[in-house]
ROKOLSE-243169 format. One record per atom (N, C-alpha, C): x, y, z. Coordinates in pm, whole numbers, padded with zeros to 5 digits, always signed. Example, Ala and Ser with C-alpha at 12.3 -4.5 7.8 and 13.67 -1.06 7.14 Angstrom:
BEGIN
+01319-00569+00780+01230-00450+00780+01320-00330+00780+01285-00225+00708+01367-00106+00714+01290+00003+00787
This chain:
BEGIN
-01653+01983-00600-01571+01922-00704-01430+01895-00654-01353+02030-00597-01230+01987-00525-01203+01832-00446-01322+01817-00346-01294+01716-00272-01307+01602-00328-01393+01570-00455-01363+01477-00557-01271+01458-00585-01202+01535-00652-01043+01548-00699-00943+01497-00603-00962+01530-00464-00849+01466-00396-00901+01366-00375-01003+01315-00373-01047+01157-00295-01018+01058-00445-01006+01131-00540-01041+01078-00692-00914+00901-00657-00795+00954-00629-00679+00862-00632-00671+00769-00561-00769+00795-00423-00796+00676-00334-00919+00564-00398-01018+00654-00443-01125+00591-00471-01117+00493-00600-00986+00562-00693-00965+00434-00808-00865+00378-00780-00798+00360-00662-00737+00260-00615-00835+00145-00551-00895+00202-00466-01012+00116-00425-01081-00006-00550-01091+00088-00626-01212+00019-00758-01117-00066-00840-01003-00004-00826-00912-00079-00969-00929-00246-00969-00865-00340-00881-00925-00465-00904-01060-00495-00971-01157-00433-00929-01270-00499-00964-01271-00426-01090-01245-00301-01148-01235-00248-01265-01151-00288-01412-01046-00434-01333-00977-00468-01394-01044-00585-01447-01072-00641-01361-01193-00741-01327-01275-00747-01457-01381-00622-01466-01491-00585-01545-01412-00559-01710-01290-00513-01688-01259-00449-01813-01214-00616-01878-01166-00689-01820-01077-00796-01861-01245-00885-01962-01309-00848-01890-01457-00950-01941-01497-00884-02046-01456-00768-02061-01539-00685-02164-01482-00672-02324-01319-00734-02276-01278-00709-02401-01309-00836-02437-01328-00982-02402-01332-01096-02432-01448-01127-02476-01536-01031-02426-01718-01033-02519-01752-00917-02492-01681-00826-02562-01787-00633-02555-01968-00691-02612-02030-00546-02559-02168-00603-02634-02208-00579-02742-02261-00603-02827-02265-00515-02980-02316-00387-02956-02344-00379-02876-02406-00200-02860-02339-00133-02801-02190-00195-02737-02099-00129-02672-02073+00059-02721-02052+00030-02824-01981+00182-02859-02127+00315-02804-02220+00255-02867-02336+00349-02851-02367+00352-02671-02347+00278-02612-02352+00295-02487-02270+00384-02408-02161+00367-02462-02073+00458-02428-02069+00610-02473-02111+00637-02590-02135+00746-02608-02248+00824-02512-02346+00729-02548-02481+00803-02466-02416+00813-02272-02326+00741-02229-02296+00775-02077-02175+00866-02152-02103+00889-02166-02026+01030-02233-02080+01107-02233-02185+01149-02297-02288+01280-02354-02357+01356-02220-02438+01215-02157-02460+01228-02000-02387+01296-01881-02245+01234-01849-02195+01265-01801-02125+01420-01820-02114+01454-01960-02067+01581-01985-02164+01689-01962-02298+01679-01977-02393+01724-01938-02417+01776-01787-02291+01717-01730-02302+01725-01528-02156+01819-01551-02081+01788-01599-01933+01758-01532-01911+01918-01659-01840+01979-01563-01806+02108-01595-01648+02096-01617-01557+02068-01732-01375+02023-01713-01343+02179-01677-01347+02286-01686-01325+02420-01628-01351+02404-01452-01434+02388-01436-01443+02354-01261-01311+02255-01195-01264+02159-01311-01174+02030-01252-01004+02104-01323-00975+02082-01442-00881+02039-01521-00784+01995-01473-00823+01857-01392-00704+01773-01340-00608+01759-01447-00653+01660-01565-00612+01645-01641-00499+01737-01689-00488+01792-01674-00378+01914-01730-00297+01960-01597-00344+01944-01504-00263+01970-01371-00170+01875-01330-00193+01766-01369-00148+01651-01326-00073+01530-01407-00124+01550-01568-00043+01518-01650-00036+01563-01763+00033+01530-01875+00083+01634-01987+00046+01474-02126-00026+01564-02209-00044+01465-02344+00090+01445-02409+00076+01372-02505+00122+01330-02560+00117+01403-02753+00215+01480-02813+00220+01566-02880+00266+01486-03019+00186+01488-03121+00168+01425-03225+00284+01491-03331+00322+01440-03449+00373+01564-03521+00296+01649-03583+00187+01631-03620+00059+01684-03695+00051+01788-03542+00033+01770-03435+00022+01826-03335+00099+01956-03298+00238+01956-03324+00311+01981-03315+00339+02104-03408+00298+02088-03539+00306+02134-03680+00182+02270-03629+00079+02213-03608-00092+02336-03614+00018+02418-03503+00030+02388-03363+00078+02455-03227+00196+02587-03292+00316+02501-03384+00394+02568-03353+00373+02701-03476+00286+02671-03571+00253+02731-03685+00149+02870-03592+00050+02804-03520-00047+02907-03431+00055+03016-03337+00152+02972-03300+00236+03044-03245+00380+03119-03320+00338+03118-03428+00474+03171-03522+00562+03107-03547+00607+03017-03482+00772+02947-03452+00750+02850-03536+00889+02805-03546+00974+02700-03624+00955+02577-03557+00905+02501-03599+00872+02359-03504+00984+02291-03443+01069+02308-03445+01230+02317-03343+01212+02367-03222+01218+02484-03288+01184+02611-03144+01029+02568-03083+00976+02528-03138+00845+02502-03009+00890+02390-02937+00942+02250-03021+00992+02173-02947+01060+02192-02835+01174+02275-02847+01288+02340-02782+01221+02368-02674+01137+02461-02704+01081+02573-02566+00960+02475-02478+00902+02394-02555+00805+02346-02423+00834+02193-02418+00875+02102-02485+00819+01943-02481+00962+01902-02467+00998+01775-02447+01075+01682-02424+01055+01519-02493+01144+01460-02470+01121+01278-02530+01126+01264-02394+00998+01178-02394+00999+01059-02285+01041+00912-02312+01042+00833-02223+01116+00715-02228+01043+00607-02288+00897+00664-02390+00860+00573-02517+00900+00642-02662+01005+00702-02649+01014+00791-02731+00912+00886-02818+00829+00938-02733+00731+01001-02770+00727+01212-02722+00701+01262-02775+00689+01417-02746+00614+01448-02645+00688+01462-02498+00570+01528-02435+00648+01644-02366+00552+01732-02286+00572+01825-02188+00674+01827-02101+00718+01945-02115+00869+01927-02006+00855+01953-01855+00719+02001-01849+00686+01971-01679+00524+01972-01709+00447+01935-01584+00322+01945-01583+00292+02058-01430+00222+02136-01393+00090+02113-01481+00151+02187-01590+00026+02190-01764+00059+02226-01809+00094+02377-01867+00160+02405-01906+00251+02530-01948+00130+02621-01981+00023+02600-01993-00062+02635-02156-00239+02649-02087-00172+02632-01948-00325+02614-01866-00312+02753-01765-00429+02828-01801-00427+02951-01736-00483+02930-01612-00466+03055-01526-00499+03048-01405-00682+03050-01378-00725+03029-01456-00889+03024-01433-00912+02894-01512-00803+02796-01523-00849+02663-01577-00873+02695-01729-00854+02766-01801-00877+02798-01963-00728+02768-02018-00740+02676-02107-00636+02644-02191-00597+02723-02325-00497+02775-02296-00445+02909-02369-00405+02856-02500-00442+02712-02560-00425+02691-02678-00538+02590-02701-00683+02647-02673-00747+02545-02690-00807+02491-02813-00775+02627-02883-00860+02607-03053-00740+02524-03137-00623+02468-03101-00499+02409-03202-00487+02296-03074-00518+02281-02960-00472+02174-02830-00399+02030-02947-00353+01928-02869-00310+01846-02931-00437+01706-02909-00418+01623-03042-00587+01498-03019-00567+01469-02873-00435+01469-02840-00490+01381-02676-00554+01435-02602-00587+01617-02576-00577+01703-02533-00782+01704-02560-00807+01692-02661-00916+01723-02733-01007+01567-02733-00916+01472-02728-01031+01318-02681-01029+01312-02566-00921+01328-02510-00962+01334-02331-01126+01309-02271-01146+01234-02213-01081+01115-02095-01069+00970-02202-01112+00989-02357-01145+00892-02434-01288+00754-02413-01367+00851-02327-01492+00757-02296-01593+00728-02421-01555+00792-02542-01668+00784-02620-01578+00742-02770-01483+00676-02726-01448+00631-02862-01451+00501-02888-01482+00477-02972-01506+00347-03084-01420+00234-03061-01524+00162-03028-01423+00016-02946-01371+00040-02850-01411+00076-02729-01400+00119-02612-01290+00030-02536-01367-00121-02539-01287-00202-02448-01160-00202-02523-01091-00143-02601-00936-00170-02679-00854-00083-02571-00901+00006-02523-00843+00102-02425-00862+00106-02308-00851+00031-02247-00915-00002-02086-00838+00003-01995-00695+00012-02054-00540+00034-01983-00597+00144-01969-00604+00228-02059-00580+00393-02045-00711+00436-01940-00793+00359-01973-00911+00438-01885-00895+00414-01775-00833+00293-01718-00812+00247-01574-00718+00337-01524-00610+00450-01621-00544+00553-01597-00629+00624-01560-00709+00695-01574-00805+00811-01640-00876+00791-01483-00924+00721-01493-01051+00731-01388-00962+00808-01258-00835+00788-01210-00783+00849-01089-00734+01016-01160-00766+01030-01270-00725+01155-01280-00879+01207-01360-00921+01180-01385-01066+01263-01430-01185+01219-01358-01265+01297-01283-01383+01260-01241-01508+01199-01336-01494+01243-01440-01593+01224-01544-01575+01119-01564-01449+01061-01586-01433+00939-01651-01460+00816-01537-01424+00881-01424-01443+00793-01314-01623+00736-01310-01632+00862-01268-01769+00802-01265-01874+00723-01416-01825+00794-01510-01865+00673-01654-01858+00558-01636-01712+00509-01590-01711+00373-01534-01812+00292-01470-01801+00363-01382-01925+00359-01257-02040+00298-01315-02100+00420-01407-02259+00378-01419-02235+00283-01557-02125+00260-01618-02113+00148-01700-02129+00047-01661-02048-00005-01564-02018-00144-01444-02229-00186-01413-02284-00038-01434-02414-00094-01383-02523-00122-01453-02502-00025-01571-02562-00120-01709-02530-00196-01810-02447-00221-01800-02325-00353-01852-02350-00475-01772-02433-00564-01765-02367-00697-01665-02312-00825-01759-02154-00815-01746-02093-00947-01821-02058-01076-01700
C-alpha cells in the first residue's frame, strides 16, 4: 500500500490529461445510470481498500469544517465553539474553516481518527466517489485521485466501463 501512496502523485499526473479528457465528456452526456455505477465501483472498491492501512487523506490534507461541523466537534469536546476554532482551524483564502496544519491534529498514530464518531461531512464523504451526480465534481476528484488510492483507482475501472 505504502508504495502506492508514493507513486499515487506521479501516476495522477500521468493520467490527469486524459482524466480531464474523460471527465470533460461526461459532464456533457453522463449516462443515466451514472450515479448507480458509481456507487456499485465505490462499494467494490471499498471492499479491497482498507483507509486505516492508507489515511493519506488526512496526512496530506485537512477538510474543510462546516458550522454544523464545527458546532457537533466543539460540543463532543466540551468547548465553546471559539475556543475550538481558536485551538485547531484557521480561514483559508476562500474564506472557509480549515485546519491550521496538516497532517491532521485528530489522526492518531495507528491511522485512527480520534474524532471519528462527530468527524466533519468532508471527513465522512471522502474521496466523494459515490455521490449523486458524480460528473458535477470532477474538479475535486481529479484532486482526489493523487491523494487517495481508492479513488484513484475508481477512476480507473470507470474510464473502462464508461465508453463516451
Amino acid at each position: 500500500m505504502q508504495n502506492l501512496i508514493n507513486n499515487l502523485p506521479k501516476l495522477a499526473k500521468d493520467k490527469h490529461k486524459e482524466n480531464k479528457t474523460f471527465f470533460a465528456k461526461l459532464r456533457k452526456k453522463p449516462p443515466k445510470q451514472l450515479d448507480y455505477i458509481m456507487q456499485e465501483l465505490h462499494e467494490e472498491e471499498f471492499e479491497r481498500t482498507d483507509c486505516l492501512q492508507c489515511a493519506n487523506c488526512c496526512k496530506t490534507t485537512g477538510p474543510l469544517f462546516t458550522d454544523k461541523d464545527i458546532q457537533r466537534i466543539s460540543k463532543s469536546f466540551k468547548m465553546k465553539e471559539q475556543q475550538f476554532i481558536d485551538a485547531y482551524l484557521r480561514v483559508d483564502e476562500d474564506n472557509d474553516y480549515v485546519l491550521q496544519s496538516v497532517p491532521c491534529t485528530f489522526l492518531d498514530a495507528d491511522n485512527y481518527c480520534m474524532i471519528y464518531d462527530v468527524r466533519p461531512k468532508a471527513c465522512r464523504e471522502f474521496p466523494h466517489t459515490d455521490r449523486k451526480k458524480f460528473q458535477q465534481i470532477s474538479n475535486l476528484t481529479l484532486k482526489n485521485v493523487a491523494i487517495c488510492p481508492a479513488a484513484y483507482n475508481i477512476v480507473e475501472e470507470m474510464k473502462k466501463q464508461i465508453k463516451l
